[in-house]
C-alpha positions in Angstrom: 24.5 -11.6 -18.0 23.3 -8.1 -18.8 25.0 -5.4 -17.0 22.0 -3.0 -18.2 23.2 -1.8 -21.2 20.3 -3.2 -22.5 16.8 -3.8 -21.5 16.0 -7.4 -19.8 12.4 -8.5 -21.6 10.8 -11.5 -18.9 7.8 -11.9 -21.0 4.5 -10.7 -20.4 2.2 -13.8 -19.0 4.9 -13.6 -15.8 4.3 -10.2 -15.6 0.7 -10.9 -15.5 0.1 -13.9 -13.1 2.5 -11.6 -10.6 1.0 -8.5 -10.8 -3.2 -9.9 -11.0 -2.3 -10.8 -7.2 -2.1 -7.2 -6.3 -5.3 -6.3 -7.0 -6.3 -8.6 -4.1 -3.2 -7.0 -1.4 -4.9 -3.8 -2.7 -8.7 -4.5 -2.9 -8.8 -5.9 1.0 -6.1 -2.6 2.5 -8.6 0.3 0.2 -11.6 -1.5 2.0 -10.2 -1.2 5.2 -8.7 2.2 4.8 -11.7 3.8 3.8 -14.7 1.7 5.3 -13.4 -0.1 8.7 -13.5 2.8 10.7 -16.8 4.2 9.3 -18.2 0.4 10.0 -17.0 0.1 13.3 -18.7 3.6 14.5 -21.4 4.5 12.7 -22.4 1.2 12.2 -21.6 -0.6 15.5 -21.2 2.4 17.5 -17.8 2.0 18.9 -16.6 5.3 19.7 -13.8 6.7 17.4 -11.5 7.3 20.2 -11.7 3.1 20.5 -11.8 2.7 16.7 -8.5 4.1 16.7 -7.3 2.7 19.6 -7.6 -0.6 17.8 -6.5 0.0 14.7 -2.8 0.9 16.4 -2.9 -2.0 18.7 -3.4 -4.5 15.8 -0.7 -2.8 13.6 1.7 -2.4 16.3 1.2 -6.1 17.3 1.8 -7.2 13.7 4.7 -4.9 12.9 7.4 -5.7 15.1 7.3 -9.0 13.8 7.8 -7.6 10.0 11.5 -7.5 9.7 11.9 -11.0 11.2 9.5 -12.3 8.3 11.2 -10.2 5.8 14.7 -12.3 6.7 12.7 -15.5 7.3 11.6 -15.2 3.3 15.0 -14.3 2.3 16.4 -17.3 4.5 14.1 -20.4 3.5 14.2 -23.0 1.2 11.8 -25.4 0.4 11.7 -27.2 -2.7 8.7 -25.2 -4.8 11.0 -21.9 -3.7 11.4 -19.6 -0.9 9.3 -17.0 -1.9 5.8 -18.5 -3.3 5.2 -21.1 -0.3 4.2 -18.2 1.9 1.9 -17.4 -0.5 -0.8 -19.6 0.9 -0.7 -17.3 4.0 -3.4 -15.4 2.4 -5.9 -18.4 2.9 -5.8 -17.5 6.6 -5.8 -14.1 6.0 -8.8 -14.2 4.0 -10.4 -15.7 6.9 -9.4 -13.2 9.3 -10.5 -10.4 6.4 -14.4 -12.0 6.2 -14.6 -12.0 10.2 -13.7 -8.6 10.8 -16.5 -7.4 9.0 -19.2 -9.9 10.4 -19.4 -9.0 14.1 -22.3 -11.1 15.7 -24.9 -8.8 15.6 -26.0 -7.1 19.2 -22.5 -7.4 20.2 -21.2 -4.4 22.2 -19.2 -5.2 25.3 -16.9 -7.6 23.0 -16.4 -5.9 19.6 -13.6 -3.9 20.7 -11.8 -7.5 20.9 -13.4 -9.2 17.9 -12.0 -5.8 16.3 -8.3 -5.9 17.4 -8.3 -9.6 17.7 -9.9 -10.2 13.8 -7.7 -7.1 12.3 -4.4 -8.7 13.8 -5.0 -12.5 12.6 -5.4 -10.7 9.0 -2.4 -8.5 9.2 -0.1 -11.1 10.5 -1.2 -13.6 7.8 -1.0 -10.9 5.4 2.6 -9.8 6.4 4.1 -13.4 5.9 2.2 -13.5 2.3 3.0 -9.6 1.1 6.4 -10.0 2.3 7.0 -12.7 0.4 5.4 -11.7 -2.6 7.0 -7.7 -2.7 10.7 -9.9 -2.3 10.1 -11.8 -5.6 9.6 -8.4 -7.4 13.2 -7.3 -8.0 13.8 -11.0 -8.6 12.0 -10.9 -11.7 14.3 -8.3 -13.4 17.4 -6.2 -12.5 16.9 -3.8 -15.5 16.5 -0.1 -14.4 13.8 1.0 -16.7 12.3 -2.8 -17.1 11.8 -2.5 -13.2 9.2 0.7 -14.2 7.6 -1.1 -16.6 6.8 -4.4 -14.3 5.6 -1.9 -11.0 3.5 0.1 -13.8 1.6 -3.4 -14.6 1.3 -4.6 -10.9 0.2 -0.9 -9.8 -2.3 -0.9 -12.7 -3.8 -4.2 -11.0 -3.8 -2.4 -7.5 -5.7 0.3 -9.0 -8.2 -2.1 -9.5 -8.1 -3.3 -6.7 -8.1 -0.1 -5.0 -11.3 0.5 -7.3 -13.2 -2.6 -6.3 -12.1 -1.7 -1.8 -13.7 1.8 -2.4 -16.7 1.1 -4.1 -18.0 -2.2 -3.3 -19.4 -0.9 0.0 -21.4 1.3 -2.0 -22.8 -1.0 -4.6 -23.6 -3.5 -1.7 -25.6 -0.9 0.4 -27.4 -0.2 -3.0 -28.1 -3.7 -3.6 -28.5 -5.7 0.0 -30.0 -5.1 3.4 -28.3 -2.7 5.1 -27.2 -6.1 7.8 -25.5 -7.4 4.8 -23.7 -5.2 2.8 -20.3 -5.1 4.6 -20.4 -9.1 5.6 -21.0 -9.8 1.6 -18.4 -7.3 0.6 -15.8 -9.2 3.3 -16.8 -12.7 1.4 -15.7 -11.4 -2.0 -13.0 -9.4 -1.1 -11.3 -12.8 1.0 -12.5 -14.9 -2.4 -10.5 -13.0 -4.4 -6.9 -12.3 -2.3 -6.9 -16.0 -1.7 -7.6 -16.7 -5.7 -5.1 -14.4 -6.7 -2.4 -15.6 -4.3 -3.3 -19.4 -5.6 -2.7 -18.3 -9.3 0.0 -16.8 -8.5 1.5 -19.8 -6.1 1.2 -22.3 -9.2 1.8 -20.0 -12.0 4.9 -18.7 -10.8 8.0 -20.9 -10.9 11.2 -19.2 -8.8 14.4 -19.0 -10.4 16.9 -21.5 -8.9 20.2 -19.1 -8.8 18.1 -16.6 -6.6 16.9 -19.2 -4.2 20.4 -21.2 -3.4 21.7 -17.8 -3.1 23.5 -16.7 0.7 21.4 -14.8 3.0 22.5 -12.8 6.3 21.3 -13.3 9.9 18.6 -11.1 11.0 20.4 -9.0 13.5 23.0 -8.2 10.5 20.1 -7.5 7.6 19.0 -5.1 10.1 23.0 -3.6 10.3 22.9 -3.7 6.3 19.7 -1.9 6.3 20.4 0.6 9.0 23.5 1.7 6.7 21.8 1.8 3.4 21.5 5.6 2.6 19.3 5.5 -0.1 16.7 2.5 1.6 17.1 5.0 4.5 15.8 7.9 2.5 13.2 6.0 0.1 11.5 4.3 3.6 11.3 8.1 5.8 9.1 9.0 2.8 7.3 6.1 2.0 6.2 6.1 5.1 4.7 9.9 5.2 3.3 9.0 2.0 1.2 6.0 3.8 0.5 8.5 6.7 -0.8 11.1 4.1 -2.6 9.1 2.0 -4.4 7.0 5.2 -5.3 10.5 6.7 -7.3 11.6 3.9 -8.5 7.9 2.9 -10.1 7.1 6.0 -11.7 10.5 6.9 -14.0 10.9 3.2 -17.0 9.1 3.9 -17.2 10.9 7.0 -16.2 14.6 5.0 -19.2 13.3 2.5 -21.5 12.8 4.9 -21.3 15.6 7.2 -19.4 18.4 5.5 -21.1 18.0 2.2 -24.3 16.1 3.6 -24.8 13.4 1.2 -23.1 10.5 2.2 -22.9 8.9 -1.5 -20.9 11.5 -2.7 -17.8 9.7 -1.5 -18.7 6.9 -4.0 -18.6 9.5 -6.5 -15.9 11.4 -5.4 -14.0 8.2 -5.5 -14.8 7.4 -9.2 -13.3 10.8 -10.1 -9.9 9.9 -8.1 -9.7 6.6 -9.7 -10.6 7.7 -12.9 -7.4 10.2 -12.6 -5.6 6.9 -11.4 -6.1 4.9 -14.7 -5.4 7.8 -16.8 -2.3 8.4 -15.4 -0.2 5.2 -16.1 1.1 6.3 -19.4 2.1 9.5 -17.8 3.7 8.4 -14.8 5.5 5.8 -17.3 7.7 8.3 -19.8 7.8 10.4 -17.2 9.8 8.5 -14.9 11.8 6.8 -17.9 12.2 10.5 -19.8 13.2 12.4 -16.1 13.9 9.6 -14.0 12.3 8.5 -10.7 13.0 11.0 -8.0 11.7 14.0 -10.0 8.6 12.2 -11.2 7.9 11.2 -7.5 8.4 15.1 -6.4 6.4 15.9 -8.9 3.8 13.8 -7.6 3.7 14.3 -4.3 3.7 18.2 -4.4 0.7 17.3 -6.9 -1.0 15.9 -3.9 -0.2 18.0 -1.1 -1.6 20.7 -3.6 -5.0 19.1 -3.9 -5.2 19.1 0.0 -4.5 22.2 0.3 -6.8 23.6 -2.0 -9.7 21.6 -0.7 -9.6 24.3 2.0 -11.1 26.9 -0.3 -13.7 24.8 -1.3 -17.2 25.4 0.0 -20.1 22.1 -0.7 -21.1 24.3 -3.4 -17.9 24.2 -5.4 -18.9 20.7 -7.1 -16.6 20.9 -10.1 -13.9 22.0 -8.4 -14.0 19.1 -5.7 -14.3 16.5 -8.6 -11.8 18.0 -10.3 -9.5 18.0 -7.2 -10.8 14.2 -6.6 -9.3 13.6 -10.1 -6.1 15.6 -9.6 -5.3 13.7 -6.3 -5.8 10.4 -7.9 -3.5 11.4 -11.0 -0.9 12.3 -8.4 -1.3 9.0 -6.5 -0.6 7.0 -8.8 3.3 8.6 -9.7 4.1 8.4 -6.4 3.8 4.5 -6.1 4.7 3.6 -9.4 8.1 5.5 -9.0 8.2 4.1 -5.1 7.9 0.2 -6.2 10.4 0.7 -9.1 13.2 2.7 -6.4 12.4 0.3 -3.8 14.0 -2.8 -6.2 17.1 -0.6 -6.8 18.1 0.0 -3.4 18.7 -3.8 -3.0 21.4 -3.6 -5.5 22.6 -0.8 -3.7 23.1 -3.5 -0.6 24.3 -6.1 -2.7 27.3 -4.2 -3.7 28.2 -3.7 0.2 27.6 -7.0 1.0 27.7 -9.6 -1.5 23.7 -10.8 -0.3 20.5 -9.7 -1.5 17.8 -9.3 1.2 14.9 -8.5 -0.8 12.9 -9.9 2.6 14.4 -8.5 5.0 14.0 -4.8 3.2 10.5 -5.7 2.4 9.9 -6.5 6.1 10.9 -3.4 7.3 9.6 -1.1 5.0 6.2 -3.1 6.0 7.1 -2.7 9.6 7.5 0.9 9.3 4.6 1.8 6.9 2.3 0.1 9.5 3.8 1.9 12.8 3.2 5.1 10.6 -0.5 3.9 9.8 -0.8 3.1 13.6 0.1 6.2 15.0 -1.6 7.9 12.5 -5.1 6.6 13.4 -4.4 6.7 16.6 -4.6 10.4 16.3 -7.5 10.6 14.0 -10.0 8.9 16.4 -9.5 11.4 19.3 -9.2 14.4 16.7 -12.2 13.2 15.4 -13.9 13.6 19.0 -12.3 16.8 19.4 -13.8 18.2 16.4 -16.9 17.3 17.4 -18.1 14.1 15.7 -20.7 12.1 17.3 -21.5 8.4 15.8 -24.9 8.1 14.9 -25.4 12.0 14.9 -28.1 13.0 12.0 -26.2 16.0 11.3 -23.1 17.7 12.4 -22.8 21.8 13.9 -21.7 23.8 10.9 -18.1 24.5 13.1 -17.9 20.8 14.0 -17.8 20.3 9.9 -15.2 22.9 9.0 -13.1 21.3 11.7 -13.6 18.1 9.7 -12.6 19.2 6.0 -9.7 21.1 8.5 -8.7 18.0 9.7 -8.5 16.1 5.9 -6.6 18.8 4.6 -3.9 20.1 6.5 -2.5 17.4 7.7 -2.0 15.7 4.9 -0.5 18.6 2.6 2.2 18.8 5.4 2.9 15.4 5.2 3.2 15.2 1.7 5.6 18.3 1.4 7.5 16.5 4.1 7.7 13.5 2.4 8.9 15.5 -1.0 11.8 17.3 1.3 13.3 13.9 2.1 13.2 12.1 -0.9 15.0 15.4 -2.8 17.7 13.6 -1.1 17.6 10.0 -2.9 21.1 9.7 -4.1 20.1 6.9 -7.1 20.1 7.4 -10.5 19.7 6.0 -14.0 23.7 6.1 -14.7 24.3 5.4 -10.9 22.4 2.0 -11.0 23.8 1.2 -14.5 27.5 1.6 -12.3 26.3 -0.6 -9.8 25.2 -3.2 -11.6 28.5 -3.6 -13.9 30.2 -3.7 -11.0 28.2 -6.5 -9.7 28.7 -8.1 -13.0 32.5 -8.1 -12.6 32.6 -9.4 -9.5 30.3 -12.3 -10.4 27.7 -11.0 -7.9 25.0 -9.8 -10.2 22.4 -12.5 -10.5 20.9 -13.2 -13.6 17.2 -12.5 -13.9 13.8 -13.6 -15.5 11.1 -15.8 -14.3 9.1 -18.8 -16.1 5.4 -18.9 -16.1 4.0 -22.5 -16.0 2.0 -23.8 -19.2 
């Protein structure tokens, strides 16, 4: 049993088939962060005041639930595992996905329910298959650094994923009647989430020490959780970091369209913030090995919050310098949830020490929970501020004010978030040599769990 002295190697093709499924959790939440709202008002002409309304109904709905999944995962035990069987919840959910974006067409007094009532049969689906699948990360390894390398590779996959979300609508409206482009794009998206969760579901075969091991009542994972410093700290600024990062996703199309008036320029804008993405990784990866994770998540956040900021300089004829910010912004990203996957499989140990279980679903579940209450209320506020600042669905063009209230409302708010989200996690207590103390203790104690994970031939 390796006490992290030295580095726990589980093999690359597990790596693999674990992390390809991301790039379906990732491809299906970028679509709907940055094109559901556009496609329910300025395509179906539901006000944005409504459009936000649902989007925190649905959310709400399916949060409270997430912690009760989490421990659900944590407690089950079927005989293929107790993580993987809830992976075919994403066949549902990629039914749910496809609806949402095919609304009969004509249909007005009812999309307001086909919206909330679509967008909450995928989330829920989604929350028993993500929660499942985020609990078998740390199972996989309990090395410190070996934990970097594995949410390196599965937030390399997301990227593409997060790739595919942003700029499939665009290809499709290039390619396809304008009637089709969004109901195609919701067929591929569901065909490949529910592919990725199959591969995963039979390539994947659970370890049997981590699935006969004890788990806690619900009401007492919540106790554990409630008491866990460090979760406590990493989930206050994940949760601004999904606030943050939702705020300026979901408002783009709309800054491209009417503060920079020409609507494709978000496609482009969006190839320069992925491109920053994928150059990133080897970055982000000594980085975080050579100065350890709560620095190299700092860094990256104030790295955002600086690119929002400076986008209130800009002017539409500053081209370079948006693109350039585009690029910086997605260089940033990319640290802070690389270094926020890898910290998020340390606190369980932290848990396991004070307990003697490990609740990797029951801490998945409620990071979920929260992450979505924070998404909820923060489109809840961006449909009415939207309204305030004068947008109008359907409107040709936008008055000059109106569209500096807009590039206002992407930039602001989102710098302040991100520096809030950097003031909390300065206070993440784990480090390097701390972990390495935890886990010899677990060691002694016969606690620790011994890792690694079997792909099947």
């Amino acid at each position: 049993m390796s006490t992290g002295d030295e580095t726990e190697g589980i093999g690359l093709k597990p790596i693999l088939i674990y992390s390809q499924a991301q790039t379906g959790l990732n491809l299906c939440a970028t679509l709907i962060a940055l094109h559901l709202l556009y496609f329910y008002t300025d395509r179906r002409g539901l006000s944005p005041a409504l459009a936000g309304l649902a989007f925190f109904i649905a959310l709400v709905l399916d949060a409270v639930t997430d912690p009760l999944v989490g421990n659900i995962s944590d407690r089950a035990r079927f005989r293929s595992g107790r993580r993987r069987p809830f992976f075919l919840a994403a066949l549902p959910m990629a039914l749910g996905y496809f609806m949402l974006f095919s609304p009969p067409e004509g249909l007005k007094r009812g999309l307001f329910a086909w919206f909330v009532g679509f967008y909450f049969l995928m989330l829920s689906s989604r929350k028993f298959y993500e929660t499942a699948y985020g609990a078998l990360m740390p199972e996989l390894t309990l090395d410190y650094d070996e934990r970097t390398r594995l949410s390196t590779f599965r937030q390399l996959f997301g990227t593409a994923g997060d790739i595919s979300g942003a700029l499939l609508p665009f290809a499709a409206t290039y390619l396809l009647a304008r009637g089709l482009d969004f109901r195609v794009t919701g067929a591929l998206c569901a065909l490949v989430v529910a592919g990725g969760a199959l591969w995963a579901f039979f390539g994947l075969v659970e370890r049997a020490e981590f699935s006969l091991r004890e788990s806690s009542g619900f009401f007492e994972a919540l106790r554990s959780a409630g008491s866990n410093r460090p979760f406590l700290i990493l989930l206050a600024a994940t949760v601004l970091a999904f606030m943050a990062v939702n705020t300026t996703g979901v408002l783009i199309r709309f800054l491209a369209k009417y503060w920079y008036h020409d609507e494709g320029a978000a496609a482009r804008w969006l190839i320069a913030y992925f491109a920053g993405s994928l150059m990133s990784y080897p970055f982000w990866f000594r980085v975080t090995i050579r100065i350890e994770k709560k620095p190299a998540f700092l860094l990256a956040m104030l790295t955002n919050a600086l690119c929002s900021l400076l986008m209130m300089a800009l002017h539409p004829g500053n081209v370079a310098a948006i693109y350039f910010l585009m690029w910086l912004a997605g260089f940033g990203a990319i640290g802070i949830w690389v270094t926020q996957m890898s910290a998020a499989a340390d606190v369980i140990e932290w848990d396991e020490e004070r307990t003697g279980r490990r609740q990797e679903g029951a801490y998945g579940g409620i990071m979920s929970m929260s992450a979505k209450m924070g998404v909820a209320v923060t489109m809840l506020a961006i449909g009415p501020a939207m309204a305030a600042v004068g947008y109008v669905p359907h409107e040709a063009a936008m008055a000059p004010a109106a569209a500096h209230n807009l590039k206002v409302l992407f930039s602001i708010p989102a710098a302040s978030i991100y520096i809030a989200s950097a003031i909390v996690f300065s206070f993440y207590p784990i480090t390097r040599d701390s972990h390495r103390q935890m886990r010899e203790r677990l060691a002694a104690r016969g606690t620790g769990a011994q890792t690694g994970m079997e792909s099947t031939a």
